[in-house]
C-alpha positions as CSV (number, residue, x, y, z in Angstrom):
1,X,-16.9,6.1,10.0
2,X,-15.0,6.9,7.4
3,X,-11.6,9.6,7.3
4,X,-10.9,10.7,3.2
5,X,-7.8,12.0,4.6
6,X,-4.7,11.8,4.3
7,X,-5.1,11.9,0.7
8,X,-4.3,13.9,-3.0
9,X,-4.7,16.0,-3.8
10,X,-2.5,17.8,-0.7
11,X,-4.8,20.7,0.5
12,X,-4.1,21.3,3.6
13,X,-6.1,23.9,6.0
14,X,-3.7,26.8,7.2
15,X,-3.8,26.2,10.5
16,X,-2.3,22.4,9.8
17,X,-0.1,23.2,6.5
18,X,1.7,26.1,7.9
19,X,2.5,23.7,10.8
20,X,4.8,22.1,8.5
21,X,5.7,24.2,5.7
22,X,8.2,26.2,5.5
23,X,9.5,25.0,8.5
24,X,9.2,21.1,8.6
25,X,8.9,20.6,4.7
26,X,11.7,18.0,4.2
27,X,12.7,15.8,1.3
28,X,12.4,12.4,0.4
29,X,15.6,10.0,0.6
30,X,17.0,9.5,-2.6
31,X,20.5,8.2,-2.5
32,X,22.9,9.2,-5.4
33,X,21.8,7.4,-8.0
34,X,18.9,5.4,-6.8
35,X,16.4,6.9,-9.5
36,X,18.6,6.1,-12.7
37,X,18.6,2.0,-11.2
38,X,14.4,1.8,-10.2
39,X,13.1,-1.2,-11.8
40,X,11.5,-0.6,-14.9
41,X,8.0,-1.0,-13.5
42,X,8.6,1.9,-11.1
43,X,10.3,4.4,-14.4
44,X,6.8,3.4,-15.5
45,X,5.4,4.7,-12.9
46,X,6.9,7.6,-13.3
47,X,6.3,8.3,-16.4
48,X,2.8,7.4,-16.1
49,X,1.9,9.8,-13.0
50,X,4.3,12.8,-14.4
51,X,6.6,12.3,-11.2
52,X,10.1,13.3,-13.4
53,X,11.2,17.0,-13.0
54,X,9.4,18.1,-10.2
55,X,11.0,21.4,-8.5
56,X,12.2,20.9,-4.9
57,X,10.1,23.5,-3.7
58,X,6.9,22.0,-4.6
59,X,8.0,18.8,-3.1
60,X,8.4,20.4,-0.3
61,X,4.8,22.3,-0.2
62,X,3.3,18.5,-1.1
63,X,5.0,16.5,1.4
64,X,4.0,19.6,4.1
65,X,0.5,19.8,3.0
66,X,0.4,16.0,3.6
67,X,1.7,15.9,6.8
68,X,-1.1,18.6,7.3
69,X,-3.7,16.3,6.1
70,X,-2.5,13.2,9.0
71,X,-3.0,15.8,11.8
72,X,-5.9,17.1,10.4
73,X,-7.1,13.2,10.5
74,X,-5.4,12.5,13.9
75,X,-8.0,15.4,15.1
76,X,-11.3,13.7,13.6
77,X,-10.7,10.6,15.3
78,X,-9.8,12.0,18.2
79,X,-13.5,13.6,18.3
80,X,-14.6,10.3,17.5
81,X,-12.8,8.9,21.2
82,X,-13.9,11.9,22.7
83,X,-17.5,11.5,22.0
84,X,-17.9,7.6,22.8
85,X,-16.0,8.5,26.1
86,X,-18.4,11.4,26.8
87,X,-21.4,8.9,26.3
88,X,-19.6,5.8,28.0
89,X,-19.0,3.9,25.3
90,X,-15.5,3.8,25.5
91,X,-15.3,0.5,27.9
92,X,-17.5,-1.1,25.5
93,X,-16.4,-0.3,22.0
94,X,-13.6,-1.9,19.7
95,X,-12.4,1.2,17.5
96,X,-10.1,0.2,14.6
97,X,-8.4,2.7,12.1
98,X,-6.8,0.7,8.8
99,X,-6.3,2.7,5.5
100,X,-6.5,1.3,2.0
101,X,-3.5,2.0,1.0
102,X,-0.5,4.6,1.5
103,X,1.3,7.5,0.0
104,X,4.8,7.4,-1.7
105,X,5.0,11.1,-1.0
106,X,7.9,11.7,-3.0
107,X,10.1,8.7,-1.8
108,X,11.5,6.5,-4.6
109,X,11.0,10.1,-6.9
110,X,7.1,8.5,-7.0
111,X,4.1,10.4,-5.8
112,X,0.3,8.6,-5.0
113,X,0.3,4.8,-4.5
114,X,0.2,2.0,-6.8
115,X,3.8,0.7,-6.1
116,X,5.1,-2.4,-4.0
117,X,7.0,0.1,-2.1
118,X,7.1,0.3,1.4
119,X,5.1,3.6,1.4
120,X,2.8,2.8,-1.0
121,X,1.7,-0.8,0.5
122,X,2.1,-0.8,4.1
123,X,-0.9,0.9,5.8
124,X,-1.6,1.1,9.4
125,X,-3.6,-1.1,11.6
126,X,-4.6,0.3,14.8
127,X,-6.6,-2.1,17.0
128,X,-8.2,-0.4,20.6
129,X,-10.0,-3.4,22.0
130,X,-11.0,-2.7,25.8
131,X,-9.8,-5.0,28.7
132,X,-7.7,-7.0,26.0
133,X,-5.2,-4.6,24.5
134,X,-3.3,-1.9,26.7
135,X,-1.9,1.9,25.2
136,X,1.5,0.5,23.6
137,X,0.5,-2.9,23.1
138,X,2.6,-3.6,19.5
139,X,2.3,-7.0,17.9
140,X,5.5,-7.9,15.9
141,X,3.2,-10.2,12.4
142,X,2.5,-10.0,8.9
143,X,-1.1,-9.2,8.8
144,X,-3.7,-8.1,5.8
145,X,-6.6,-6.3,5.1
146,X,-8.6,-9.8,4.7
147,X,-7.1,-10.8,8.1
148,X,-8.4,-8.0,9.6
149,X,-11.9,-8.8,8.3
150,X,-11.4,-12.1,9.8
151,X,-10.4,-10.7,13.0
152,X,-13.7,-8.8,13.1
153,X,-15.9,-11.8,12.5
154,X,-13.5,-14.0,15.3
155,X,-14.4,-10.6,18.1
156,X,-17.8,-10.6,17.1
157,X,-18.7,-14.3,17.0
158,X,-19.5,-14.5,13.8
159,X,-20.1,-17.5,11.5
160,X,-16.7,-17.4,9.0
161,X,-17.5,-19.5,6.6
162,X,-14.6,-19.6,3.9
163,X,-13.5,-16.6,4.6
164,X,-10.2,-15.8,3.8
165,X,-7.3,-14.7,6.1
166,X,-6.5,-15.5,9.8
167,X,-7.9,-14.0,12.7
168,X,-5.3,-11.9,14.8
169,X,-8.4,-11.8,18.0
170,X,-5.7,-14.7,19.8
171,X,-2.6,-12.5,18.8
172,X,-3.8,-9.3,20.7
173,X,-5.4,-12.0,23.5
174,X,-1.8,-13.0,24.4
175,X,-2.8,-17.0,23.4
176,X,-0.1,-17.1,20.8
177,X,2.8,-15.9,19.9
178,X,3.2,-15.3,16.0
179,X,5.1,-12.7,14.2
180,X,4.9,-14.9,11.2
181,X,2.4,-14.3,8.7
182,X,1.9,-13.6,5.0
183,X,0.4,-10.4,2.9
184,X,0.0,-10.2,-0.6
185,X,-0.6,-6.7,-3.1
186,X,-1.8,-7.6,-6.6
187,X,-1.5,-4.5,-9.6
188,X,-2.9,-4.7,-13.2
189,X,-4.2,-0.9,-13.3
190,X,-2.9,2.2,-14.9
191,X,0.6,3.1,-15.5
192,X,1.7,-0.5,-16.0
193,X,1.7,-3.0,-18.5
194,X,2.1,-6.2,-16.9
195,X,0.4,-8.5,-14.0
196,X,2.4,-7.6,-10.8
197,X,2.4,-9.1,-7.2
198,X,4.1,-8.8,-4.3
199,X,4.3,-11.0,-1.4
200,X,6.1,-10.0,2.6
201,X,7.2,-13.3,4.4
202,X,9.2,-11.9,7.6
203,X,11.9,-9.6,6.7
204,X,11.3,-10.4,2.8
205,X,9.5,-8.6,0.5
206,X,9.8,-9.6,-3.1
207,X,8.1,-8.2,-6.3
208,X,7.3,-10.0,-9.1
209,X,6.7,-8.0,-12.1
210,X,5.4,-10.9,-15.5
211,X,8.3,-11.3,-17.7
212,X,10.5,-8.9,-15.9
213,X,13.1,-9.3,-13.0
214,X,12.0,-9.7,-10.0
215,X,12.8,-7.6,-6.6
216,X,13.9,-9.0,-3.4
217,X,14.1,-6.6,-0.2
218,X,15.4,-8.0,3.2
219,X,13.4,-4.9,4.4
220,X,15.2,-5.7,8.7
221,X,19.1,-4.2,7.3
222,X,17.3,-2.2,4.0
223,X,14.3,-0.7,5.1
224,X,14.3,2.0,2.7
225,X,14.2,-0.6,-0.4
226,X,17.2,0.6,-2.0
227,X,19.3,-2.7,-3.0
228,X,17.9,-5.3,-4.8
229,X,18.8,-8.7,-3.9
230,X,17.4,-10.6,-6.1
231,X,20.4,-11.2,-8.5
232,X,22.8,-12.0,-5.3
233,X,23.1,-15.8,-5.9
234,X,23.2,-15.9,-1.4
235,X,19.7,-15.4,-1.5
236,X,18.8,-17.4,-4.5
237,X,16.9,-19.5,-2.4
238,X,14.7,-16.8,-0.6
239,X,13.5,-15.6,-4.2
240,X,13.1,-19.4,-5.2
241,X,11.1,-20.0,-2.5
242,X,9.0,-16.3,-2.5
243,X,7.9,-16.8,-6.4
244,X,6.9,-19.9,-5.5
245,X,4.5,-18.3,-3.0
246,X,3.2,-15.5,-5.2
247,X,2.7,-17.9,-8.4
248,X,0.9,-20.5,-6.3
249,X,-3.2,-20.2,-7.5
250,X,-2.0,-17.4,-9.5
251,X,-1.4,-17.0,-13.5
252,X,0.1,-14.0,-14.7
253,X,-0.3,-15.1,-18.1
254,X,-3.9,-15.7,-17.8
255,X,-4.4,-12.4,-16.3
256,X,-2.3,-10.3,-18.9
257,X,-4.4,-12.0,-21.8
258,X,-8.0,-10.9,-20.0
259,X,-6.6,-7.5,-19.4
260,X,-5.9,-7.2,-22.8
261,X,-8.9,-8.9,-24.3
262,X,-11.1,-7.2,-22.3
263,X,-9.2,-3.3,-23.9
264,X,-9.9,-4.3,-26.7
265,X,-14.1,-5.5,-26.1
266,X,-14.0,-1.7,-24.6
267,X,-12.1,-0.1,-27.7
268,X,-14.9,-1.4,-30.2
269,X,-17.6,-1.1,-28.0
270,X,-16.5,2.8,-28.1
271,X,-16.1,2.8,-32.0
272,X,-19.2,1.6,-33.0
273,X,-21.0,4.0,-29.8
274,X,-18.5,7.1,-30.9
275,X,-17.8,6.6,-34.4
276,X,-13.9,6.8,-33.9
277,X,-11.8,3.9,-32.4
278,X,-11.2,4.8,-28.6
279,X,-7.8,5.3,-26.9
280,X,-7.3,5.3,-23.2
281,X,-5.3,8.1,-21.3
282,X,-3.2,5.8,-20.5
283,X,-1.9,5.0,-24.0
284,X,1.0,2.6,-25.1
285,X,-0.7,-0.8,-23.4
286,X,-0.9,0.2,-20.5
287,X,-3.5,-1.2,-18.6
288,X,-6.1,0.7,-17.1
């Protein structure tokens, strides 16, 4: 089954919206001067999405009218339990909810997703697996969409193969202990200009943008990703050791060439079909 929301665009039914708004419409958490020092891939952003110089008030009616949309989704799944308990299913049925990604909602001044940012790339995975995992039950690991696929195939006994990721089944079974882990975001798509990835390793999250500083959060004493480490020579080792992980089977410089190659195939394959060279929304390289 399969929730759109919450998602943009923000429109919110009355009866959930005016739960929030005017009442409960906060603001992000900007700390003075925080938007003049974003990396340059996040002013991209920005730029890119027409985030700069929007009035408080509407930020408020958008972050409302989100936090309209989760209770409207908390409500449809809710139905969901409700209707495989009415049939007895409910002792006999894993139900997982996971999201594709997340929502900056304002935070960082960025709106929609496509950012390394906390908001943006850290979705929820909710896991209700009967007579193994209790109401409460958290597990403190660093886990991906492609481990939860793997997770699937382990609960269902189902040939692997070469599947990627690691199965969290012995996690939730109590038959380890692990709250290591690793997850990965890659981005190449609108709004930038550059091959970016990110990699989470415990407390550490660092970005790496191609041919640009990189970001290092220690995310346990700065969850809301507002100093950069990655300069502080004390941690020169954690961002050593992090690139290392994100460049391993990974070539930035191979990617930015096909990227580009390929804008370019699509720019004359829409001259010759249109009769005028073709150029993307997106405009000034940016990828797309």
């Amino acid at each position: 089954s399969s929730v759109f929301t919450p998602h943009f665009p923000f429109i919110a039914r009355n009866e959930f919206y005016h739960r929030y708004y005017p009442d409960h419409a906060d603001l992000p958490n900007l700390p003075a001067g925080h938007l003049e020092n974003l990396h340059p891939q996040s002013k991209r952003l920005r730029r890119h999405f027409m985030c700069e110089d929007i009035p408080e008030e509407q930020i408020r009616k958008a972050r409302a009218a989100y936090y309209g949309l989760v209770e409207f989704c908390d409500t449809r799944i809710g139905a969901i339990l409700d209707a495989l308990e009415a049939n007895n299913l409910d002792r006999n049925t894993i139900v997982a909810y996971i999201a594709d990604h997340g929502e900056l909602n304002g935070e960082h001044g960025m709106w929609y997703k496509c950012s390394f940012y906390e908001q943006s790339s850290r979705i929820p995975l909710i896991i209700r697996w009967p007579g193994v995992t209790n109401p409460g039950d958290r597990f403190k690991t660093i886990a991906s969409l492609v481990d939860f696929v793997q997770t699937m195939l382990d609960i269902g006994e189902a040939a692997t193969g070469d599947t990627d990721g690691r199965s969290l089944a012995p996690l939730m079974k109590g038959e380890v202990d692990d709250g290591g882990g690793l997850a990965f975001c890659e981005y190449e798509a609108h709004g930038t200009d550059r091959p970016g990835r990110m990699v989470r390793q415990g407390d550490f999250k660092l970005n790496y943008y191609h041919g640009e500083d990189p970001e290092l959060f220690d995310l346990r004493t700065d969850p809301g990703e507002f100093n950069n480490l990655a300069a502080d020579s004390g941690y020169r080792n954690i961002t050593k050791d992090l690139t290392e992980i994100v460049l391993d089977n990974w070539d930035p410089v191979s990617i930015d060439n096909h990227v580009r190659r390929t804008q370019k195939d699509r720019q004359l394959i829409a001259s010759a079909t249109h009769g005028r060279p073709w150029s993307p929304p997106w405009r000034n390289g940016h990828y797309g």
